[in-house]
C-alpha positions in Angstrom: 17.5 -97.1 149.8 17.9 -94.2 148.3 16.7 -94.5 145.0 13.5 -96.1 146.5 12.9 -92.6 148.4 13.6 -90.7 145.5 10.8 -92.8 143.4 8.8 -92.6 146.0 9.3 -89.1 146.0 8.5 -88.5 142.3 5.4 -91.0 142.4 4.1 -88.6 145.3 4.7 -85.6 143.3 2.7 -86.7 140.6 0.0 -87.9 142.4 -0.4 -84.9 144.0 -0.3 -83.2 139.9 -3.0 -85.9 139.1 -5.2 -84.2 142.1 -4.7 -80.9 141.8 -5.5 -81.4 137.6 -8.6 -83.1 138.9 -9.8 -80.2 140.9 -8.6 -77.8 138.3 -11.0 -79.4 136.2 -14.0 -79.9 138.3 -13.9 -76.1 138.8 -14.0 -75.7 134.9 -16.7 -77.6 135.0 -18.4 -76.0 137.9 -17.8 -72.8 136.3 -18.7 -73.6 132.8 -22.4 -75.4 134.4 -22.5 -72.3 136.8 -22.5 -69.2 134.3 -25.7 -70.7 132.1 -27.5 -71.1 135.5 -27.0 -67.5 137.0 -27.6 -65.9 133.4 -31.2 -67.8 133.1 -32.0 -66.7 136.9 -30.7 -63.2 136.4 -33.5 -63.4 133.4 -36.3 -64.9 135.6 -35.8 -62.2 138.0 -36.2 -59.9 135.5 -39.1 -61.4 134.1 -40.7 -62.1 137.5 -40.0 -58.6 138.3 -41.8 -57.5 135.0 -44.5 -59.5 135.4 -45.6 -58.7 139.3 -45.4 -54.7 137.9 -47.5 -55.6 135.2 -50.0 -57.3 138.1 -49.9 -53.9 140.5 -50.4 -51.7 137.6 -53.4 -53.8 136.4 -54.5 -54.5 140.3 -53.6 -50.6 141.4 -55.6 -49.0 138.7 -58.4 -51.0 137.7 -61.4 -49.5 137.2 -59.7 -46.0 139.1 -59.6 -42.5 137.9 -56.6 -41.5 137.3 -55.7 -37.8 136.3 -52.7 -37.2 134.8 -51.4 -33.6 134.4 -49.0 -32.5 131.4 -50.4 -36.0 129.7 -48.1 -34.9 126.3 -44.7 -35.0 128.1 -42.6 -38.1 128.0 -43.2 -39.2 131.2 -47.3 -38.4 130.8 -47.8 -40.5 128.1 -45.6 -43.6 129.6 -48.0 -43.5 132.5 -51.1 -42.8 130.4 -50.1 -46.3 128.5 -49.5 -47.6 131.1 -52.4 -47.3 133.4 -54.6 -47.6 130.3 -54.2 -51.0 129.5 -54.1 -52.0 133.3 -57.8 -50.4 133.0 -58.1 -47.3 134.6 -60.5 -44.6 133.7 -58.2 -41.9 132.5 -58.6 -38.0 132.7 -55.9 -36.3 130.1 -54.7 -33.1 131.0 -52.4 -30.7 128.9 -52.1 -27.8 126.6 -53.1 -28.8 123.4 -56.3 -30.2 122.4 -55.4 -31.5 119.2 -52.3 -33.5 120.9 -54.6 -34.8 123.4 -56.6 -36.2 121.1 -53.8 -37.8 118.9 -52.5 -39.2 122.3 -56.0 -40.6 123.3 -56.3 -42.4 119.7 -53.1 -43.8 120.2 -54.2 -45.6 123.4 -57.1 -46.9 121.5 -55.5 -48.6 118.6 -52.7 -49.9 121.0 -55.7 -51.6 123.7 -58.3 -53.8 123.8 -61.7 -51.7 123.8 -63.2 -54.5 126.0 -60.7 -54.2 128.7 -60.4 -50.6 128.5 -62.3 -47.4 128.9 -62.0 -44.2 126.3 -59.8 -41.0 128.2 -61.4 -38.5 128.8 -59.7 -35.2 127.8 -59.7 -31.9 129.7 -57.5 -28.7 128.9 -55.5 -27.1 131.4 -52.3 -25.2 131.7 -50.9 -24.2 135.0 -49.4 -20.9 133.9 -53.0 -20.0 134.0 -53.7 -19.8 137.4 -57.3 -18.7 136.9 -58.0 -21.0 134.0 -56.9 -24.3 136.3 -59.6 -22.9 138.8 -61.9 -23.3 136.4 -60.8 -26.7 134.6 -61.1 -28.2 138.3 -65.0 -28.6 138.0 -64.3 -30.2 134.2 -62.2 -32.5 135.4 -64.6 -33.8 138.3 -67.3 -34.1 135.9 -65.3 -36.3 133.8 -66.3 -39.4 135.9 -67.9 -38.2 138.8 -65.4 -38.5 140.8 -61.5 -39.2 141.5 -59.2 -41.7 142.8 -55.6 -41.0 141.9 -54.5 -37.5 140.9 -50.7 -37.5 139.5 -48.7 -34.2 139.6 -46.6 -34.0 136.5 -46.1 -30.6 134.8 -43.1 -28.8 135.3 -41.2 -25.7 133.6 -38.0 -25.2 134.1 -35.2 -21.8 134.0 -31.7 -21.7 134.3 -30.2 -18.7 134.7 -28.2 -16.2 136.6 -30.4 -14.7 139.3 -30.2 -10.8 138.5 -31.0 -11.8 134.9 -34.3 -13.3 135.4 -37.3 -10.5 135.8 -39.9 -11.2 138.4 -42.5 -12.0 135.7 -40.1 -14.6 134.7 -40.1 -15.9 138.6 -43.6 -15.6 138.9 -44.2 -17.3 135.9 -42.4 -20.5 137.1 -44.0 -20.0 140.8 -47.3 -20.4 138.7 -46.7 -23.5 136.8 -45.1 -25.2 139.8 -47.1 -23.7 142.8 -50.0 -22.0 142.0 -51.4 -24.4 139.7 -50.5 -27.6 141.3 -52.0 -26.5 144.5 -55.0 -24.7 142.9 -56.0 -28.3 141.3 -55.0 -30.3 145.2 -57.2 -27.6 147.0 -59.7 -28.0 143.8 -60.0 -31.6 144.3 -59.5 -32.1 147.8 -63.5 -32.0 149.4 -64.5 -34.6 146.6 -61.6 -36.9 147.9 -62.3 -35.8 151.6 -65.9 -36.8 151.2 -65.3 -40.6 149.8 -62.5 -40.9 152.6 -59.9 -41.9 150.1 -57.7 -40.6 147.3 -54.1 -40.7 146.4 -51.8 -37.2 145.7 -48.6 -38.0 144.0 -46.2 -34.9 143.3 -43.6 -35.7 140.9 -40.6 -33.2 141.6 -37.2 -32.2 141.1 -34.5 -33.0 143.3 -34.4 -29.8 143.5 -37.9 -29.4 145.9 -35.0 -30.7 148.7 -31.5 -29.5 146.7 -30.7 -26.0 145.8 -27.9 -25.8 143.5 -26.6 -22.3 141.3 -28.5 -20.8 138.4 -32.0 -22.6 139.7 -33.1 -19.8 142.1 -36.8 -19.5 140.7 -36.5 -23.0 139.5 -35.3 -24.5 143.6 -37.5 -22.1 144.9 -40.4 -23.3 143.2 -40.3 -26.9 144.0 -39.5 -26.1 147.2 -42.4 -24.1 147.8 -44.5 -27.1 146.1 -42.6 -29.9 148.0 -43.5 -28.2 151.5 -46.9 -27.6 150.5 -47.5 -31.8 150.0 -45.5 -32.5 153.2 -47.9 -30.6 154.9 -50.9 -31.5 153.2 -49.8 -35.0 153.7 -50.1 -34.7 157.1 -53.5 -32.8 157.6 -55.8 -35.6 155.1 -54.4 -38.7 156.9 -57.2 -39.0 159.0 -59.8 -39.2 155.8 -57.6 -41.8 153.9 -55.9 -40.1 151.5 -52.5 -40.4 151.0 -49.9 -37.9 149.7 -46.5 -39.1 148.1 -44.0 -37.0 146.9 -41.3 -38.7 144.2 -38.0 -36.6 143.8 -35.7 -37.3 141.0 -32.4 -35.8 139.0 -34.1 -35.5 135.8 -36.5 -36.9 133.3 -34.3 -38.4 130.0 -35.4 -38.4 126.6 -32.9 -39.8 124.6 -29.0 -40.4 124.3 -28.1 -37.5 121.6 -30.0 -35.2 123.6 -28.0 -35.4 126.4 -24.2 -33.9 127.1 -21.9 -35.2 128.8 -21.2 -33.7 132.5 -18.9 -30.8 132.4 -18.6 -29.9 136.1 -19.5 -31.0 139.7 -22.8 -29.5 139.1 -23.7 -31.1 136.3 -22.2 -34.7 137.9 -24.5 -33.5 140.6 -27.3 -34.3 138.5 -26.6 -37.1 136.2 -28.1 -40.8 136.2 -26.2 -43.2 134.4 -25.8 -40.8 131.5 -29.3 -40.4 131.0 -31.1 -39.4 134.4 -34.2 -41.0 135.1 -35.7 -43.1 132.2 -40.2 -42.2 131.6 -40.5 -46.3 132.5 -38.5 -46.7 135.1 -40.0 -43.1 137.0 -43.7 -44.8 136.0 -42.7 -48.1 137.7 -41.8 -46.1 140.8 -45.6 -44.1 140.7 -46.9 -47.9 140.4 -45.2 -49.5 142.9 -45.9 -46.2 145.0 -49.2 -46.5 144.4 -49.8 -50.1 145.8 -46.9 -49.4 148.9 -48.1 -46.1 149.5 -44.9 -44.9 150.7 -44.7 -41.3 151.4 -41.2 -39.9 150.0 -39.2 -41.3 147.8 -35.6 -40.3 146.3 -35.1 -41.1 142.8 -31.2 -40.6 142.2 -27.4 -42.1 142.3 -25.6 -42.2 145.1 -23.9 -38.3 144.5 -27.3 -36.5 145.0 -28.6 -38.7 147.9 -25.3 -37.7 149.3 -25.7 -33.9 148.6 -29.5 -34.1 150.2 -27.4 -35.6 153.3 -24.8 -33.2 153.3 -27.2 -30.1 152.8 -29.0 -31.4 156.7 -25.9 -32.7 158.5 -23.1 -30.3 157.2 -24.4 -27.2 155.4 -21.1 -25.6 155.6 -19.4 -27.9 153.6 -22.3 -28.4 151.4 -22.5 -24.3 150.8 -18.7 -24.3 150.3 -18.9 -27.3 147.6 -21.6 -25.6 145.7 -19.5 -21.8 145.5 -16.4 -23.9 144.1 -18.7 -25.3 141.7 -20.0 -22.1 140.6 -16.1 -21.4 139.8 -15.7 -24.2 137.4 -18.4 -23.4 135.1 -19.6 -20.9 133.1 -22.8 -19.7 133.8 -26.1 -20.8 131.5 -27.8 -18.9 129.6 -31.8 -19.1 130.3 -33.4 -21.9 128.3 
């Protein structure tokens, strides 16, 4: 009797060893037929995601003018590609003529000139205040007429605040006040007259975030960020919409940029690069066709900051002193 329970026993014992092998490997299996799967629908998301931005770009901008300020800088050129081949009628802006053109050429030999219509190319700096006045009726004449007006130029100081001079201030109020708004109010009654238009303002975290050594900088684009907010508000009722589009920083390249070295500079970083020229010009696309009115480009430290700044200043004031302790201070680039 005994020796029947104990096989009995045993033959139990490797059943159950037979079962829980058998489940052991259907798992494998199910793991092994489930890894392939998710990696090729991780890629059709990707390439479904590709190909709808490729469709609002070409949808968005067709046939539009487009201006583009500070056309030469990274970000400039992305979107002039860009919108280019989805067929817009592009107006080139920026500070050199001869750049212009090698950036207009460029878009020629990389498009189809059936599909595509030649930029046109209009000199204008925003540190000349009088100059943009007067490159405002240039740029109307282009095509008659405007559609989408993109805000892109941007100078940038950091420094100490007693070692900047006020020409130094009102230099940077005039590259990223002055002659932003001077072009808006420039272009405005055209837009007001066809009922329809699109601002965007591309600007610094820093239109809502003031951090140490940025006073004429954060002063700047805030001065430019509450100028749109407001000017969204009071061309509503023609159709045109304003969006603003805040990020950390626009990255160039990996070897240009240092790894973060205080709270400050953590403040501001993006993966290690910031915010890459494709990935801000699928945001202008996407904001084109959603017409959303604000959006936040940045990781989860800023946004938090921006928070903090509204719901707990003291803290938030307190934060950026200490930081201020733990680096040195920059010297003006």
């Amino acid at each position: 009797m005994g020796v029947e329970v104990e096989m009995d026993s045993n033959m139990s014992k490797a059943e159950n060893l037979r079962i829980l092998q058998q489940d052991m490997n259907l798992s494998w299996a199910t793991t092994v037929l489930l890894v392939p799967c998710v990696v090729v629908l991780t890629a059709g998301v990707f390439y479904l995601y590709g190909a709808v931005l490729a469709l609002l770009s070409k949808t968005s901008v067709r046939n539009k003018v487009v201006i583009i300020t500070d056309a030469l800088s990274e970000l400039g050129k992305e979107c002039a590609g860009v919108f280019h081949r989805g067929g817009a009628r592009l107006v080139l802006c920026g500070k050199s003529w001869e750049k212009l053109e090698e950036l207009s050429d460029e878009l020629a030999s990389a498009s189809d000139p059936t599909l595509t219509f030649p930029p046109k190319l209009v000199l204008l700096d925003f540190g000349d205040v009088d100059g943009t006045a007067e490159a405002v009726s240039e740029v109307l004449e282009c095509f008659g007429c405007l559609d989408i007006l993109i805000f892109n130029s941007s100078m940038k100081v950091k420094a100490p605040a007693q070692t900047l001079t006020l020409e130094t201030d009102k230099l940077l109020m005039d590259n990223n006040y002055f002659g932003p708004i001077t072009l808006a109010k420039g272009v405005l009654p055209s837009m007001i007259s066809r009922r329809s238009g699109h601002l965007i303002l591309v600007n610094s975290i820093q239109g809502k975030l003031a951090v140490p050594f940025r006073t004429a900088y954060a002063a700047s684009k805030h001065a430019v960020q509450a100028f749109f907010d407001c000017l969204r508000a009071e061309v509503e009722e023609y159709g045109i919409s304003v969006s603003t589009i805040n990020h950390t920083f626009i990255s160039r390249s990996a070897s240009q940029t240092k790894p973060p070295k205080s709270f400050m500079s953590l403040l501001f970083t993006k993966k290690p690069l910031g915010v890459s020229p494709d990935e801000a010009t699928a945001e202008i696309i996407k904001t084109l066709s959603n017409k959303k009115k604000e959006i936040l480009m940045a990781p989860s430290l800023p946004k938090l900051a921006v928070y903090a700044r509204c719901f707990f200043p003291g803290v938030f004031f307190s934060v950026m002193a200490a930081g201020v302790n733990d680096s040195a201070a920059p010297e003006q680039n």
